[in-house]
Structures are given as C-alpha cells and as structure tokens.
gemmi code that builds the backbone of each chain (N, CA, C; Angstrom):
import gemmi

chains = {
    "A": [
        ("UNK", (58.865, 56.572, -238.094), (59.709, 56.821, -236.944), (59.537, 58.227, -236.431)),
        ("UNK", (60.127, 58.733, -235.400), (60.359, 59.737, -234.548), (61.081, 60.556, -235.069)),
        ("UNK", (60.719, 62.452, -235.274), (61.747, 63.218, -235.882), (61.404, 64.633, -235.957)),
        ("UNK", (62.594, 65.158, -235.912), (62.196, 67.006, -235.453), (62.360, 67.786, -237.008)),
        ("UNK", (61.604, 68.210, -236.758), (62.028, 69.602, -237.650), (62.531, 70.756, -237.256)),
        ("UNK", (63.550, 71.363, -237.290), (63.679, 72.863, -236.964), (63.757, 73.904, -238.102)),
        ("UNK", (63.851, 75.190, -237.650), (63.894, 76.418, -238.760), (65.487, 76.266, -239.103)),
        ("UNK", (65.623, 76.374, -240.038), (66.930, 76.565, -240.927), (67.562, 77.818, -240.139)),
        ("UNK", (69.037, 77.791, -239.575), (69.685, 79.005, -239.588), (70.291, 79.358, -240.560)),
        ("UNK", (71.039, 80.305, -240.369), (71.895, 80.829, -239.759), (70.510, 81.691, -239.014)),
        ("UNK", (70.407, 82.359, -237.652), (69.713, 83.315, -237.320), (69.914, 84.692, -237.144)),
        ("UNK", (70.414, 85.797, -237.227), (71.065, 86.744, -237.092), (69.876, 88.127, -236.196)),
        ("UNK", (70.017, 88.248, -235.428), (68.809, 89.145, -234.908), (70.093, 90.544, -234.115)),
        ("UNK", (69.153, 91.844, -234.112), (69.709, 92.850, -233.181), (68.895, 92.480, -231.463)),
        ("UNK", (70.194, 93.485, -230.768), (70.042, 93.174, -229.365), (68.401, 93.556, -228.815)),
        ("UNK", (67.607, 93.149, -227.914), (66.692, 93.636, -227.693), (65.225, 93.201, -228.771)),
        ("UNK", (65.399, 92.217, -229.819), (64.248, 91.954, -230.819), (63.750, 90.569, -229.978)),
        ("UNK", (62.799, 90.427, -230.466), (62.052, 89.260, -230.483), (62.315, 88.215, -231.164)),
        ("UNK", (62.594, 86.968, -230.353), (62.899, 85.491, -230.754), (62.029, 84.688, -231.181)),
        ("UNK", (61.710, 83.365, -232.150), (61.542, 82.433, -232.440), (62.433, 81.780, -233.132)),
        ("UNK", (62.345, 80.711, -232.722), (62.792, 79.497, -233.330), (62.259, 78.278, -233.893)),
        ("UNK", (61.756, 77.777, -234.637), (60.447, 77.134, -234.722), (60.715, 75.725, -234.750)),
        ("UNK", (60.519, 74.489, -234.443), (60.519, 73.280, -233.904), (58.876, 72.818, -234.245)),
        ("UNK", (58.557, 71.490, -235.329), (57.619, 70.656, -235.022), (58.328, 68.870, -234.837)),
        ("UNK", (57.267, 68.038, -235.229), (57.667, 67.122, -234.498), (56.740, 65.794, -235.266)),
        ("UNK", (57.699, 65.047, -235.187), (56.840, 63.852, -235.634), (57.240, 62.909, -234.615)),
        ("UNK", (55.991, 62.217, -234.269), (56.120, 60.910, -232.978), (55.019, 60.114, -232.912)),
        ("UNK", (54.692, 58.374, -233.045), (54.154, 57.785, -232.438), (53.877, 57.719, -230.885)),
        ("UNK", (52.888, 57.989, -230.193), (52.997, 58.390, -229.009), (52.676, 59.365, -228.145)),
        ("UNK", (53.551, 60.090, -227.084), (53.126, 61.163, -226.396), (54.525, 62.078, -225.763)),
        ("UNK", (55.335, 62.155, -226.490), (56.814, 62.047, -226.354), (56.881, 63.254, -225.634)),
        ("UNK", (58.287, 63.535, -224.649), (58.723, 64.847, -224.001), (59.633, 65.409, -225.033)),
        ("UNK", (59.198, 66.656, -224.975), (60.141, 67.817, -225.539), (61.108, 68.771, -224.825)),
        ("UNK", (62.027, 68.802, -225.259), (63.188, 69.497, -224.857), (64.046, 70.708, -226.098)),
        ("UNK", (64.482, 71.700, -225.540), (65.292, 72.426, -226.226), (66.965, 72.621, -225.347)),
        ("UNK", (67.799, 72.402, -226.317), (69.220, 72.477, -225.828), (69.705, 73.382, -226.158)),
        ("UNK", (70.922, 73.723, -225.251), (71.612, 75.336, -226.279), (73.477, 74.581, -225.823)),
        ("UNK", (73.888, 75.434, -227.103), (75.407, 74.950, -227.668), (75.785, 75.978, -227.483)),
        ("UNK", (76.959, 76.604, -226.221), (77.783, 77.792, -226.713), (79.120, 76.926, -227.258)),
        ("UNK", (79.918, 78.182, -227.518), (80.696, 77.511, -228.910), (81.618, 76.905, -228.000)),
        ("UNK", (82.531, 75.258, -228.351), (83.308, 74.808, -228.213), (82.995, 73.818, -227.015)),
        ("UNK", (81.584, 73.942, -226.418), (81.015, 73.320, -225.515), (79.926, 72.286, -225.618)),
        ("UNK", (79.491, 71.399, -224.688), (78.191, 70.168, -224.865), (76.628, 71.152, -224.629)),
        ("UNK", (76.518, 70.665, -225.101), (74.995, 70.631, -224.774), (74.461, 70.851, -223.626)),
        ("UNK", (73.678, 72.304, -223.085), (73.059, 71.772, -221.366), (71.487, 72.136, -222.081)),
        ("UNK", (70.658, 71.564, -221.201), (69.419, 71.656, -221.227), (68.900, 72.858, -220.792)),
        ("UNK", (67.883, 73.806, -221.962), (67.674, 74.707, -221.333), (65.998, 74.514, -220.662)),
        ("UNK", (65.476, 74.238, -221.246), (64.200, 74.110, -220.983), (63.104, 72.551, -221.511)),
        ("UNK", (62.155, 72.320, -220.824), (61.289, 70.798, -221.390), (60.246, 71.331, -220.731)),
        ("UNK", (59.439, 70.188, -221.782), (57.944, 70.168, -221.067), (57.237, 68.718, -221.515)),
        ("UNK", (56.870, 68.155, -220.400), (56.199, 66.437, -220.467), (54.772, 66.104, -221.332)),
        ("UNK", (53.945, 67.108, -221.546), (52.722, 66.731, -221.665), (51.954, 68.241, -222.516)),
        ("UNK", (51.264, 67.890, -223.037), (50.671, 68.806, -223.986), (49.922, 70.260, -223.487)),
        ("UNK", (50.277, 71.340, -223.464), (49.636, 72.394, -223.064), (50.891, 72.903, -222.064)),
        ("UNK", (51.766, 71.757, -221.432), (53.101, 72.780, -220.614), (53.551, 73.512, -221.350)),
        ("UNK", (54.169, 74.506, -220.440), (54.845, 75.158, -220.465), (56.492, 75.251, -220.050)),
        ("UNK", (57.512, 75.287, -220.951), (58.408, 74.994, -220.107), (59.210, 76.523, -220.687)),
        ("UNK", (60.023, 77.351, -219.199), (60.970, 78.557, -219.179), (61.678, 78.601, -218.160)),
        ("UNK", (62.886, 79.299, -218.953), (64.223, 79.607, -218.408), (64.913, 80.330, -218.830)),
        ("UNK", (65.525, 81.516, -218.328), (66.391, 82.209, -218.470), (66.021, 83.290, -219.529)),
        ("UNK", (64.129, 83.562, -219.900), (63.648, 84.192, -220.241), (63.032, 83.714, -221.536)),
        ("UNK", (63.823, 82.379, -221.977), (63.003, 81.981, -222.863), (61.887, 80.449, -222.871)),
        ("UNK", (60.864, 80.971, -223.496), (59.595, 79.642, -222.974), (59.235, 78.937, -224.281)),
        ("UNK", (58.830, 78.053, -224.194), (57.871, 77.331, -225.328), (56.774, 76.291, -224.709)),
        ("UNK", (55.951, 76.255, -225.585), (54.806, 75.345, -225.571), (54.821, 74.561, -225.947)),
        ("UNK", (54.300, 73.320, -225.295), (53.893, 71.971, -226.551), (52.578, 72.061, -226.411)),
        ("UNK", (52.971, 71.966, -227.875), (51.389, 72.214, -228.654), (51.095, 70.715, -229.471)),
        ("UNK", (49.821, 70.256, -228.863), (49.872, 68.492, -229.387), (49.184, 68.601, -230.813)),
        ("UNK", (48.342, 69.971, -230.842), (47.607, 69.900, -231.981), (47.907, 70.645, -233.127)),
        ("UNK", (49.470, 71.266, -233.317), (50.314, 71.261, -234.417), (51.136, 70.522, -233.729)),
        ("UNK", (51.615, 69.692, -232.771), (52.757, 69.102, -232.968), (53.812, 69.559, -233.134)),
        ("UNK", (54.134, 70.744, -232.543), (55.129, 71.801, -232.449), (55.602, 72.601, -230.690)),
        ("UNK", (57.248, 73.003, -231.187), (57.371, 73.094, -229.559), (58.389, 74.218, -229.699)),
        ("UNK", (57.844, 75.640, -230.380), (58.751, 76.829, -230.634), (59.158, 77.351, -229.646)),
        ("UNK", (60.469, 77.734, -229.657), (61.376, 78.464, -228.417), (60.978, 79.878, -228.917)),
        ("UNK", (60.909, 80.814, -227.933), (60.446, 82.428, -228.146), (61.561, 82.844, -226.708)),
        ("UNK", (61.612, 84.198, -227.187), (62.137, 85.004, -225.847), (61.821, 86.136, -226.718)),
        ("UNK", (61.837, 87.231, -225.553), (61.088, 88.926, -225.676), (62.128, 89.784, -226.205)),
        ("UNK", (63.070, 89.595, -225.483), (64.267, 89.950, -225.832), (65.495, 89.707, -226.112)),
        ("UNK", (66.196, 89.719, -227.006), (67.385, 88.432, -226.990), (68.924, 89.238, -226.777)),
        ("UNK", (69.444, 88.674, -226.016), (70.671, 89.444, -225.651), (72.075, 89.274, -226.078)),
        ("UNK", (73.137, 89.912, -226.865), (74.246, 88.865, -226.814), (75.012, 87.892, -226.514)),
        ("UNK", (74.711, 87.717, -225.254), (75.079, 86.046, -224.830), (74.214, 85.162, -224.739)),
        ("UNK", (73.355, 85.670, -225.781), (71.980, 84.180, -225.896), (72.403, 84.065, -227.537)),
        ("UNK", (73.680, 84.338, -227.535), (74.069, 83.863, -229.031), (74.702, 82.329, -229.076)),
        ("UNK", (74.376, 81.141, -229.314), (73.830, 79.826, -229.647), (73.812, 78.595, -230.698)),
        ("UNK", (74.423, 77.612, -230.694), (73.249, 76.739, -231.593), (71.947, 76.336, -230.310)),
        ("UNK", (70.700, 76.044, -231.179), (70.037, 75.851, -230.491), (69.054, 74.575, -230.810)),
        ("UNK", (69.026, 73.654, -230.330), (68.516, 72.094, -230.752), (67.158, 71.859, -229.314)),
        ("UNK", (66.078, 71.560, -230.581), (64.927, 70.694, -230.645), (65.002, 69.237, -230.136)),
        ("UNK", (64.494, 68.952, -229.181), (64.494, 67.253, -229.064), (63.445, 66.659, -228.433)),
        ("UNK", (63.238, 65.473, -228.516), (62.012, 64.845, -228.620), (62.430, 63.301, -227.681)),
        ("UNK", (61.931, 62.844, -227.106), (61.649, 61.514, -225.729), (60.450, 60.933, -226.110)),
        ("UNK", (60.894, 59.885, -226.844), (58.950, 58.890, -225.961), (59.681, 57.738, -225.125)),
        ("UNK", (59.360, 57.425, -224.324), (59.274, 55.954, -223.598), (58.890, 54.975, -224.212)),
        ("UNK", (59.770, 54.307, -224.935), (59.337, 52.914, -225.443), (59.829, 51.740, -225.224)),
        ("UNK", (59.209, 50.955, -223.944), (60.166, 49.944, -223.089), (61.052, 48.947, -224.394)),
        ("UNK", (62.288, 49.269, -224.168), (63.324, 48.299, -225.014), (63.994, 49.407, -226.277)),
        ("UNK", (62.866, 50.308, -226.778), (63.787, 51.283, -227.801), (63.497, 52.538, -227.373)),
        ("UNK", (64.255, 52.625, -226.474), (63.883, 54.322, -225.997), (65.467, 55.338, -226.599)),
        ("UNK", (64.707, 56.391, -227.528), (66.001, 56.605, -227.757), (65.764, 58.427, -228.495)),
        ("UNK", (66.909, 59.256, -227.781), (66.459, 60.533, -228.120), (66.859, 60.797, -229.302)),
        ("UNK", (66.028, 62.083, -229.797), (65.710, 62.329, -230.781), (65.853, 63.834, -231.361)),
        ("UNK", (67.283, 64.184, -232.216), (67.487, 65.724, -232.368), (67.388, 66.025, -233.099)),
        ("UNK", (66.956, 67.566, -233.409), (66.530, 68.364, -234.894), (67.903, 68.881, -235.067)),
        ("UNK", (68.217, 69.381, -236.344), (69.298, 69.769, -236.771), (70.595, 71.205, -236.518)),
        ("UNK", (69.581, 71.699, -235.461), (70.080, 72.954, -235.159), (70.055, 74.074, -235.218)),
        ("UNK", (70.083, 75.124, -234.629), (69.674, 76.657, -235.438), (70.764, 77.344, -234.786)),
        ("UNK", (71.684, 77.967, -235.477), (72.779, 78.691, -234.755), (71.822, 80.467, -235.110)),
        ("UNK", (72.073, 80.672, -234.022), (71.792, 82.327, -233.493), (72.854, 83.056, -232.897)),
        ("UNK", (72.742, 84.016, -233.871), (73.804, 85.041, -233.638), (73.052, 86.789, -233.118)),
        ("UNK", (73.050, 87.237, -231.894), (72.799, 88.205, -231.492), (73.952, 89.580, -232.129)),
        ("UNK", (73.414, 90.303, -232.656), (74.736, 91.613, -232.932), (74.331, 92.714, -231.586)),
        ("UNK", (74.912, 93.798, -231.397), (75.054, 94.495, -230.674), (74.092, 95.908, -231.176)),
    ],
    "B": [
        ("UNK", (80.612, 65.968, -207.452), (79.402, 66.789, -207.972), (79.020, 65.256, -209.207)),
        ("UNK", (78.093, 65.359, -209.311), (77.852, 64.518, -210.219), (77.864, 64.878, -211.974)),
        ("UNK", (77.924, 64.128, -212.733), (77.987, 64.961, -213.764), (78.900, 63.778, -215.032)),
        ("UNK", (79.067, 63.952, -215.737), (79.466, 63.292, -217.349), (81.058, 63.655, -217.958)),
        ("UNK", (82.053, 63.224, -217.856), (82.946, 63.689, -218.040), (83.823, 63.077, -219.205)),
        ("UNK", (83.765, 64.274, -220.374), (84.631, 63.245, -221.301), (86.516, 63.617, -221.209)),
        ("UNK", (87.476, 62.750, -221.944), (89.140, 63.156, -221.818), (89.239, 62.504, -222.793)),
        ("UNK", (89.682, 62.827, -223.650), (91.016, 64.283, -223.502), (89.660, 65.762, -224.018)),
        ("UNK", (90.410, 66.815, -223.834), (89.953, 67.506, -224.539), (89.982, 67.489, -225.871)),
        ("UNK", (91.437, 67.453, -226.025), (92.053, 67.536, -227.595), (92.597, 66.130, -227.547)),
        ("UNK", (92.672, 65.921, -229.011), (93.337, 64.653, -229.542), (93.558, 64.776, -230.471)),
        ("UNK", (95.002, 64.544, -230.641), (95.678, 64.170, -232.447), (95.773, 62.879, -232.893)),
        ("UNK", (95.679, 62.562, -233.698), (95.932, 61.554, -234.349), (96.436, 61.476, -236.003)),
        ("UNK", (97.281, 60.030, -235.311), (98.235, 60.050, -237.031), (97.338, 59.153, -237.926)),
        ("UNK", (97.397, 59.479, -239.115), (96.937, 58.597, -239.759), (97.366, 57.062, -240.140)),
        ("UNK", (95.894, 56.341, -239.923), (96.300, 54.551, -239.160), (96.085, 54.238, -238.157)),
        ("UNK", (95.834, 55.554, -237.484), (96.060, 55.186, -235.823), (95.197, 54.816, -235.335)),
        ("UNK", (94.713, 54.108, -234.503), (93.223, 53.882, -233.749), (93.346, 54.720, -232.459)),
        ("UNK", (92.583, 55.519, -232.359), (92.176, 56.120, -230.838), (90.823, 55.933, -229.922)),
        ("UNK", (91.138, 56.321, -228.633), (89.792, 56.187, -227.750), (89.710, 57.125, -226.796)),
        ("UNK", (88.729, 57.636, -226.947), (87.778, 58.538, -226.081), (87.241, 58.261, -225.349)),
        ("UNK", (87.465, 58.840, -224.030), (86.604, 57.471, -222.707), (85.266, 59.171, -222.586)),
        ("UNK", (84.773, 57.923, -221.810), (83.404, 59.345, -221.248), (82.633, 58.746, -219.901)),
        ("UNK", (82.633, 59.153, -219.284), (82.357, 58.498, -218.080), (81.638, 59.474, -216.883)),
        ("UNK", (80.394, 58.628, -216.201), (79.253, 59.127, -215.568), (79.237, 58.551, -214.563)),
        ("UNK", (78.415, 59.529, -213.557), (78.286, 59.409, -212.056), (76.787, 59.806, -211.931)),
        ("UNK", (76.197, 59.468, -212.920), (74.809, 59.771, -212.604), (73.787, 58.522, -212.376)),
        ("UNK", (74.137, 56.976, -212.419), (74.001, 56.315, -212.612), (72.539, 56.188, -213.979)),
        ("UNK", (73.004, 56.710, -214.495), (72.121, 56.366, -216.010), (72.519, 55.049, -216.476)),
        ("UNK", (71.287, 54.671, -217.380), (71.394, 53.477, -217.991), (71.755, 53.562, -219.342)),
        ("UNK", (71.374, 54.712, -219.652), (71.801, 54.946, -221.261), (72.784, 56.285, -221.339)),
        ("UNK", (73.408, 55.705, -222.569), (74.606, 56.494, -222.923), (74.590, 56.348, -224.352)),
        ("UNK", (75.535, 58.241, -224.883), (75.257, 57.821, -226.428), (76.795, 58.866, -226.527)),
        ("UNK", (76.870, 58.619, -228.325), (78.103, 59.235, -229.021), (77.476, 59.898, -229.780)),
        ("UNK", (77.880, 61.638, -230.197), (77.230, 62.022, -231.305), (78.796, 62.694, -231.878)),
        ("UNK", (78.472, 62.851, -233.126), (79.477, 63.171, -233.862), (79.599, 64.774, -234.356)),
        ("UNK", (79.968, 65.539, -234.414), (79.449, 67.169, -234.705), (80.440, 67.786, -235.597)),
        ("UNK", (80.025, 67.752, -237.113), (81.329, 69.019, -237.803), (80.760, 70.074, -237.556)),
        ("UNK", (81.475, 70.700, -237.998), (81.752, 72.524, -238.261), (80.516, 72.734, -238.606)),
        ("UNK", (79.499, 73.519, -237.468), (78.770, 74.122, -238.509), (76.941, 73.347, -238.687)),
        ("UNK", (78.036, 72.024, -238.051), (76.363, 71.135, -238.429), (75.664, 70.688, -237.000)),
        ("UNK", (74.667, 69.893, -237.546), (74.105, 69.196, -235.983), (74.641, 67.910, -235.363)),
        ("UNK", (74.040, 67.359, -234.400), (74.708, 66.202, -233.993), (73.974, 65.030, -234.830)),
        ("UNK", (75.310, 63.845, -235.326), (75.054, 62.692, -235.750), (75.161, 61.484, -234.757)),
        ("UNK", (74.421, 60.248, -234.493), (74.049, 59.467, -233.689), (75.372, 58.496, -234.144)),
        ("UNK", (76.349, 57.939, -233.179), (77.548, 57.248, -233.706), (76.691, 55.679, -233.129)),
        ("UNK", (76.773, 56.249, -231.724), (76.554, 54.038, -230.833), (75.777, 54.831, -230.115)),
        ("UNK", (74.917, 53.967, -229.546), (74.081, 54.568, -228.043), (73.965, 53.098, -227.460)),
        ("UNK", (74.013, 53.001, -225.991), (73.909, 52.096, -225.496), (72.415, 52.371, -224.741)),
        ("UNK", (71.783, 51.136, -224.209), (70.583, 51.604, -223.244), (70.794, 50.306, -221.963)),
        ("UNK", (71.727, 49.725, -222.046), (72.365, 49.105, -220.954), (73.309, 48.527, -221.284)),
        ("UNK", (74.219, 47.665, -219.947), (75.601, 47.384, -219.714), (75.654, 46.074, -220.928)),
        ("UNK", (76.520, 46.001, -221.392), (76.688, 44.880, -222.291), (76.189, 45.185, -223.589)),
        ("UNK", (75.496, 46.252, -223.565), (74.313, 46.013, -224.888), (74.763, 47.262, -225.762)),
        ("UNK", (75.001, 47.442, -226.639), (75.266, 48.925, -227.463), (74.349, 48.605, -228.932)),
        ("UNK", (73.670, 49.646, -229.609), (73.150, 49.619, -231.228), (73.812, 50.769, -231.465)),
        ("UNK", (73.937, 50.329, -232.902), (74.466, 51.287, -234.088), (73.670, 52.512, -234.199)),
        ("UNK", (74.006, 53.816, -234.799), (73.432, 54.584, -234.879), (73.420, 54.453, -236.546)),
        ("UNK", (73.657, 56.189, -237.033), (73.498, 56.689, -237.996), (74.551, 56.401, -238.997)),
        ("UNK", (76.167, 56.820, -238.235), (77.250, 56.157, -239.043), (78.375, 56.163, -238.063)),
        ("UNK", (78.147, 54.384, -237.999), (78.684, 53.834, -236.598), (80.150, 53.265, -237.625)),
        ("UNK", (79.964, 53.239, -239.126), (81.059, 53.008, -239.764), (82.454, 53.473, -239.733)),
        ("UNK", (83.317, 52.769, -238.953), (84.601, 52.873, -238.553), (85.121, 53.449, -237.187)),
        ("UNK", (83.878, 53.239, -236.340), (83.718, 53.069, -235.101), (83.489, 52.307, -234.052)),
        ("UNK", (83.883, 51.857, -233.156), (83.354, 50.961, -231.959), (83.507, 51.338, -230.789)),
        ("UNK", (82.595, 50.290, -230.189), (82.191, 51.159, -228.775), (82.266, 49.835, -227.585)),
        ("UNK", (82.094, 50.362, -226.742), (82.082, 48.932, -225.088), (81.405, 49.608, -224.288)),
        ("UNK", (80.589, 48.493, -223.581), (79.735, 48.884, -222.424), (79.940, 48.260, -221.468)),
        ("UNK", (81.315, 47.729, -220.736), (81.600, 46.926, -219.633), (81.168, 47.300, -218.316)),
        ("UNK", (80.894, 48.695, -217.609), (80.439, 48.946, -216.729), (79.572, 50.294, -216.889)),
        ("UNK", (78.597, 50.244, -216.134), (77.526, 51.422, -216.051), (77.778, 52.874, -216.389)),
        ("UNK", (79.133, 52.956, -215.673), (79.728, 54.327, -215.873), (80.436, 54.811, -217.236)),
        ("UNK", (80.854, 53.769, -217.974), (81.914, 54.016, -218.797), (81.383, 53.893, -220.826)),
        ("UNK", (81.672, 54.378, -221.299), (81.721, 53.618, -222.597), (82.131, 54.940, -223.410)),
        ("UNK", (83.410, 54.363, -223.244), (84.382, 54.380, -224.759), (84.161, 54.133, -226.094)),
        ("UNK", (84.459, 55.149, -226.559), (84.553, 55.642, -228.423), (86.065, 54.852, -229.249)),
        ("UNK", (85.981, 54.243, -230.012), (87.458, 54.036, -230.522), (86.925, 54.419, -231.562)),
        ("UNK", (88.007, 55.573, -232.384), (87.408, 55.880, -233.602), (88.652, 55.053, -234.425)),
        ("UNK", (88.437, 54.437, -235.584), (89.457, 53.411, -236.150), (90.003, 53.954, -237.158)),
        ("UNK", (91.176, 53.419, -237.307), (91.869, 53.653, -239.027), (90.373, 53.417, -239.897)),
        ("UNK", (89.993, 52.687, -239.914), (89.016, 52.455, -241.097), (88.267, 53.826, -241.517)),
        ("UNK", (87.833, 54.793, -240.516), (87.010, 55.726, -240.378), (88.267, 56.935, -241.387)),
        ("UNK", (87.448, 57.278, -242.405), (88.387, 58.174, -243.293), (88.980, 58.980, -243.177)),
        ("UNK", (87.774, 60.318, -242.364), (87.435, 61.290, -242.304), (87.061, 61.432, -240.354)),
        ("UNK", (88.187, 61.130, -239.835), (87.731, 61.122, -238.408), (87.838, 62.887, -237.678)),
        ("UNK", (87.646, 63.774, -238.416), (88.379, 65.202, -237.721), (87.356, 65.492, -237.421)),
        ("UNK", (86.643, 66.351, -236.045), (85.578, 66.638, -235.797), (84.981, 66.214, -234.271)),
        ("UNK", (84.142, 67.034, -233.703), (84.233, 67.103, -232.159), (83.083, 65.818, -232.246)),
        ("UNK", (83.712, 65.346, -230.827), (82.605, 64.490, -230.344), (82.198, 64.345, -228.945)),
        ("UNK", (80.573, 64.491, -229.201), (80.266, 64.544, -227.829), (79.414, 63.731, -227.362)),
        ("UNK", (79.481, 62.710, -225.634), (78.918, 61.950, -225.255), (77.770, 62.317, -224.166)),
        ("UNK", (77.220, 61.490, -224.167), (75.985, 62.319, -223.164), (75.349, 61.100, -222.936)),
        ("UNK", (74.717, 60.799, -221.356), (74.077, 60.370, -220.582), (72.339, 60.748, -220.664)),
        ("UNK", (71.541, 59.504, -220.329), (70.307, 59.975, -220.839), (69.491, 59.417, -219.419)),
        ("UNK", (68.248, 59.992, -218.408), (67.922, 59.731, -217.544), (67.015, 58.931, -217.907)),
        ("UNK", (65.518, 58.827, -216.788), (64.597, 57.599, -216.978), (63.424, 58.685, -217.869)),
        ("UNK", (63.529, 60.066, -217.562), (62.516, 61.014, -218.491), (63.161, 61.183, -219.828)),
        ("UNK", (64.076, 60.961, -220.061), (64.913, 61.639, -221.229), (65.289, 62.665, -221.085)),
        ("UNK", (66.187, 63.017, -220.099), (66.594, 64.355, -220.229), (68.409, 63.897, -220.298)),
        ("UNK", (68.673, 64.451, -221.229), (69.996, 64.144, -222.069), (71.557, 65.161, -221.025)),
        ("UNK", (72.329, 64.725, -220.444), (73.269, 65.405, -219.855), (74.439, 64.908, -220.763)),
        ("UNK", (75.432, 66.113, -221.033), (76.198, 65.988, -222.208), (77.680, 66.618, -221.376)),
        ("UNK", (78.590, 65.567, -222.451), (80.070, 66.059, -221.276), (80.534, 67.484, -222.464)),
        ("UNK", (81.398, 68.061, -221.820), (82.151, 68.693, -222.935), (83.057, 68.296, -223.912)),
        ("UNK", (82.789, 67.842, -224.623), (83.393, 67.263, -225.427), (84.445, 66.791, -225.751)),
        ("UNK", (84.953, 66.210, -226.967), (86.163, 65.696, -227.309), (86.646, 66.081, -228.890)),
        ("UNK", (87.764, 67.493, -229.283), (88.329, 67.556, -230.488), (89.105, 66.849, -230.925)),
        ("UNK", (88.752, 66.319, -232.090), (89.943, 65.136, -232.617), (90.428, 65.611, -234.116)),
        ("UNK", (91.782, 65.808, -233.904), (92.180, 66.285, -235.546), (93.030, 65.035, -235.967)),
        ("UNK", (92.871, 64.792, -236.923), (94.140, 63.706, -237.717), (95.753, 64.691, -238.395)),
        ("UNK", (96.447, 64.340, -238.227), (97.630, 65.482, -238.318), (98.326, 64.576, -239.257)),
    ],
}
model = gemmi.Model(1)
for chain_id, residues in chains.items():
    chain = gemmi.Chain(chain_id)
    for i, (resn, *xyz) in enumerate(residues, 1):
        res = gemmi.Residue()
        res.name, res.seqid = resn, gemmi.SeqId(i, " ")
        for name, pos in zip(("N", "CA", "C"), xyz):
            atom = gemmi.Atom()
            atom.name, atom.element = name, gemmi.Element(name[0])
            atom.pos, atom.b_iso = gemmi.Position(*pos), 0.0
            res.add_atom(atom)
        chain.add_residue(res)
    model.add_chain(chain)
structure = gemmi.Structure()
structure.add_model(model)
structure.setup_entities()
C-alpha cells in the first residue's frame, strides 16, 4: 500500500536558521505530493504540492521537490521565522478510479525560538 | 465564500451519550473524510466517504458512525461505545487532484 514517512519531531530551530523537514514515500504509481501546516488549535491548510516528478512546489518561502528517484518530497526554507512555528504533514494522492484515497505522514511539530 | 465548515467548535459530552458533529461543504467535492487528532499526535483516518451513499471504514472507525445522505454533508456520531472519545476532530473535503481542504475543527471532551 501507499505511505509517508516523515522526520520525527519535536523540531526546535533559532530564528533565521535553515529548514528541513524530511518526507519519503511509498506508492504504487505516480502519486501527487503535498505538504500541510497545523497552527495550533486549527485544520489543516495546504501549503504547498507538486504533480509530477522534478516540480517544484513554493510558498511563503518554503519549497520542495519531488524527487521520483529517492521517492522523497523534503520541505526546506532559508530562513525560518517565528510564526512558521507548526505541525507540519507530508501527503501523498494517486488516482485510483474507485480507491482514491489520501495519504498522511505522521507529523513534525516545529518550534521556532526567538 | 466557499469553503468546509465544521459545528460546534466545542463539545461536551456526558458519559453514554452519543454525539454528532456535522461538517459540511460548498465545494462540491465528492469525497469527504474524518480524522481523529490527540495531543501531540498526527491525524488518524475515522470514515472517508468518496461518494453520496457510500462511506469505508478507516483506521479506527470503532465506536463511530457516519452518513452520506447528501453531497454536502456527512456527519460524525461519536457513540457511547467509543471509550476514549476526548480529542479534536477534523473533517476535510478532498478535490478531483487530491488536494485536501480541512474545516477547523471540532473539540470534544467527555465531562
């Protein structure tokens, strides 16, 4: 079956460092990738996707790649700011007429300090 | 505006009680799902529907049920049976790419 891996949090970074988050992926198929972000007490909005192998998908300063040949789809940003403090979820889409059904990694809560 | 809307925010419940969580969309999606979220953790898959009439079980749909009577709607009843019902839940709408739109949720404490 279909299934994410993410990096274990807790994440704890200072203001201004460099982000990853690391996300691979298991899928029959050719599935879309997505990353979500959780501020606290709230749903899920979509921050960024990408359909097809070699996109690129960014927003709000942070990008990732799908990469078909690790099968991985790491979120990065340059700089990370206190209100990019987060859970942050991995997810995965294939189209499969009759079982189409999404697919989430477990989470990475990130905490920016000052 | 279009968009996914779950009610109540908050919910108490006594123990025994059966409650329901409506969640309801204006996006005309075909699929709709329940995820379950404690403290701390990620989301668990409760029901997902992928059309009207039709709902599958998820991960732990145990002491839960769900309805898919119209496009827009499908309601959570979380049941007496369910032990351990305290913990946010959130519903979300899924397009024809998969891109997942999620309401703000629903806190449910047992008191």
């Amino acid at each position: 079956g279909n299934s994410v891996t993410q990096m274990e949090g807790p994440v704890t970074l200072s203001e201004e460092a460099f982000l990853t988050i690391n996300c691979t992926y298991t899928a029959t198929g050719y599935p879309s990738l997505f990353w979500y972000v959780q501020y606290p007490g709230e749903g899920l909005q979509l921050l960024l996707k990408a359909t097809k192998a070699d996109d690129k998908g960014s927003n709000k300063g942070f990008e990732a790649t799908y990469r078909k040949e690790t099968t991985s789809f790491h979120l990065e940003k340059g700089s990370v700011q206190v209100s990019d403090s987060a859970v942050y979820f991995c997810a995965l889409f294939i189209s499969n007429f009759g079982n189409e059904k999404l697919t989430f990694g477990t989470g990475t809560r990130l905490t920016i300090i000052p | 505006d279009g968009g996914i809307t779950q009610s109540p925010k908050y919910l108490f419940r006594k123990e025994g009680q059966n409650v329901t969580l409506s969640c309801e969309q204006n996006l005309n999606h075909d699929a709709m799902y329940w995820y379950r979220q404690d403290p701390g953790q990620g989301l668990r898959l409760i029901y997902y529907s992928q059309i009207v009439n039709d709902f599958q079980k998820g991960d732990i749909a145990e002491g839960y049920s769900v309805s898919r009577e119209k496009k827009e709607s499908f309601p959570l009843t979380v049941t007496s049976a369910q032990k351990n019902p305290t913990a946010f839940y959130l519903c979300a709408s899924q397009n024809r790419q998969g891109r997942a739109f999620f309401g703000q949720g629903t806190r449910l404490t047992v008191v």
